[in-house]
N, C-alpha and C positions, 0 to 999 in steps of 0.2 A: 504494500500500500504506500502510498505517495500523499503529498500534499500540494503539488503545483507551485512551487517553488525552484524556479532552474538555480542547480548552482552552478553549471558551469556550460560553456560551447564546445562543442567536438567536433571530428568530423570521421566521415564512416568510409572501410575500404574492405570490399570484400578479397574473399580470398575461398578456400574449397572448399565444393560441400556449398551450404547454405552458413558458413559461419562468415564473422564479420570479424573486423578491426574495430574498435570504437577508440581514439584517440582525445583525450582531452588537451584543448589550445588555450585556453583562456588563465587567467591568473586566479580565479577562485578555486582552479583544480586539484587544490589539494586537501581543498572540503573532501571532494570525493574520492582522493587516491591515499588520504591520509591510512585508514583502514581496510580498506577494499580486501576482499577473501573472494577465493572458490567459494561457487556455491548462491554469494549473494546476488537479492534484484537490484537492476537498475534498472531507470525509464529513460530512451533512448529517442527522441520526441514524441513521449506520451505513451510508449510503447516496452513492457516491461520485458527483460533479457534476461537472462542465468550469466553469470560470470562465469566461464570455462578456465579463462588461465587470465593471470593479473600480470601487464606491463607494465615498465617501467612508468609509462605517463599517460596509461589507459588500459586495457581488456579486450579479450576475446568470447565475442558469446554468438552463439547460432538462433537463426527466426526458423521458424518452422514456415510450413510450404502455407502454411494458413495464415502465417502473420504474415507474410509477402503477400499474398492475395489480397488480408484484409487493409493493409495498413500504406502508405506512402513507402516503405522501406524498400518494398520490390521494385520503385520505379526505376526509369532509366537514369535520373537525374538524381541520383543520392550519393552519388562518388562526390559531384562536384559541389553539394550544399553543405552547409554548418546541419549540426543534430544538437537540439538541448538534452541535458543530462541531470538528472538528479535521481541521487541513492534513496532506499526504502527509507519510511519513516521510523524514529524508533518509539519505543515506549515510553510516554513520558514527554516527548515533543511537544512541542509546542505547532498548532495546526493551522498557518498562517493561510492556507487554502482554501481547500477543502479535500476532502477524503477522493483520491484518484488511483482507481484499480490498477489501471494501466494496460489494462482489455480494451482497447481501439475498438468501438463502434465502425467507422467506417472511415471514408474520405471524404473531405469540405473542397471547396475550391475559393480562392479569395477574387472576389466583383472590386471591391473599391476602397481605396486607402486614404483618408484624407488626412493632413497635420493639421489643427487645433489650436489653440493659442495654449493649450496646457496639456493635448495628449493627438492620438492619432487615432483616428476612428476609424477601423476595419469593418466590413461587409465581407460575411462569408453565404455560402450557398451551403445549403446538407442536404444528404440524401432525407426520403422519409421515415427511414428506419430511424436515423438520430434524431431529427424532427421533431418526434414527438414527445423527447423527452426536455427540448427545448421549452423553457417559461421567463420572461423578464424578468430582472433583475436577480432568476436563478443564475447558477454555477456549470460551467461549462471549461473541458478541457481542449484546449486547442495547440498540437505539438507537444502537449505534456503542460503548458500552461494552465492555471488557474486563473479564468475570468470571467468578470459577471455582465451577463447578455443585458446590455443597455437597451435596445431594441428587438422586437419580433414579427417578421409578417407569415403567420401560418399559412397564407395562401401561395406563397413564394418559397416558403422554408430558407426565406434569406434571415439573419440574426447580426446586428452589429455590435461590436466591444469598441470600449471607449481606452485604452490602452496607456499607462502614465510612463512618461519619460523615461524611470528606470528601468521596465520592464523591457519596454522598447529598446532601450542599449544593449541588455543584457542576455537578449535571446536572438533567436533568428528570426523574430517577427519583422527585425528591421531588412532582411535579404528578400522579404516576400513582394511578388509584385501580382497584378492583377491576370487572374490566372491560373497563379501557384496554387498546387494540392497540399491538404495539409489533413490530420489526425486529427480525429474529432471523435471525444468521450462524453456520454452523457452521466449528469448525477446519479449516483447510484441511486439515491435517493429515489427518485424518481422513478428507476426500475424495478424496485419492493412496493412501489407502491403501486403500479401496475399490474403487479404480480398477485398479491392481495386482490386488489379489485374485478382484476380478470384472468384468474387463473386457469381457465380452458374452456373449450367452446362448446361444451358440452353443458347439456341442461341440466340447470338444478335446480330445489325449494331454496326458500327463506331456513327451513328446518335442517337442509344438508347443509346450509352456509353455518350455523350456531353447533353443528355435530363434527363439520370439519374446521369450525376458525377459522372461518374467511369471510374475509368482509367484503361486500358488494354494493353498490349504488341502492340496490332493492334492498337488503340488508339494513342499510341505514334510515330507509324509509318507512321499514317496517317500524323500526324504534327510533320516529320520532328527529333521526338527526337530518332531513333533508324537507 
């Protein structure tokens, strides 16, 4: 688990097999290289890795044939882009994000980037699947990033963030131009809670929902909370 907190920039080179290089470049990188083990996760723009062997000034860890499918990492352009980076959370942390699995829902595309007199305002596209777990002023992962969706047009599944200075310098949001693919995580939140609500398509009473503990829309109506 993750908090959306990048500590550091890297950048990715493959090598055999599906395993990777993940190099850290940046000067915070020894937040993450301080301790680094076999064994540990890291979120490689939003996308969580196994540490296979620890380098000098970064690791080796392999995506499977699903995380290439699902996530930006399998694209043709990942040699040449920066990757944000940041280590699992630990216990005790402090949770400057929000809670980020690092299960890549899908791929976004970025529409339009404006500068602001105090931040820079992105416009991305999602698919439907991430879509729905999109809500204003909720929490959304983008690259492994933690931010909160300033806008939403459900009819578009377009979402805009409002992005501060620091963030901006300190990840690869700043190499993004209109176009670019990017990793997109929905709240987990958001997924328990649809999980509860709509846990399968199949029929059932108010009486199955109080025998199995599940809460449903009709559920709620029955007692009063709708």
């Amino acid at each position: 688990m993750f908090t959306g907190l990048i500590q550091a920039l890297g950048t990715m080179k493959p090598l055999e097999g599906d395993s990777w290089q993940i190099t850290c470049m940046s000067q915070p990188s020894v937040v993450i290289m301080q301790d680094l083990a076999y064994g540990d996760s890291v979120a490689v723009d939003g996308v969580c890795l196994t540490v296979e062997k620890v380098l000098k000034d970064g690791f080796i860890a392999t995506a499977s044939p699903e995380t290439l499918r699902r996530t930006t990492l399998g694209g043709e352009e990942t040699q040449q882009r920066y990757v944000n980076i940041e280590t699992s959370l630990r216990v005790g942390s402090k949770v400057g994000g929000h809670f980020v699995m690092g299960h890549v829902d899908g791929i976004g595309r970025l529409l339009e980037v404006e500068q602001t007199a105090s931040s820079w305002e992105m416009t991305f596209m999602a698919s439907e699947a991430i879509a729905r777990y999109i809500v204003p002023k909720g929490s959304i992962a983008v690259n492994g990033i933690s931010l909160t969706v300033a806008a939403y047009e459900p009819e578009t599944s377009q979402f805009t963030v409002a992005v501060i200075p620091l963030t901006y310098a300190e990840t690869n949001l700043r190499y993004l131009a209109p176009g670019s693919w990017v990793n997109l995580e929905g709240d987990i939140l958001g997924k328990y809670v649809e999980k509860f609500l709509y846990p399968s398509q199949s029929k059932h009473t108010a009486a199955d929902d109080i025998s199995l503990g599940v809460v449903t829309p009709a559920f709620l109506a029955e007692h009063g909370y709708l």
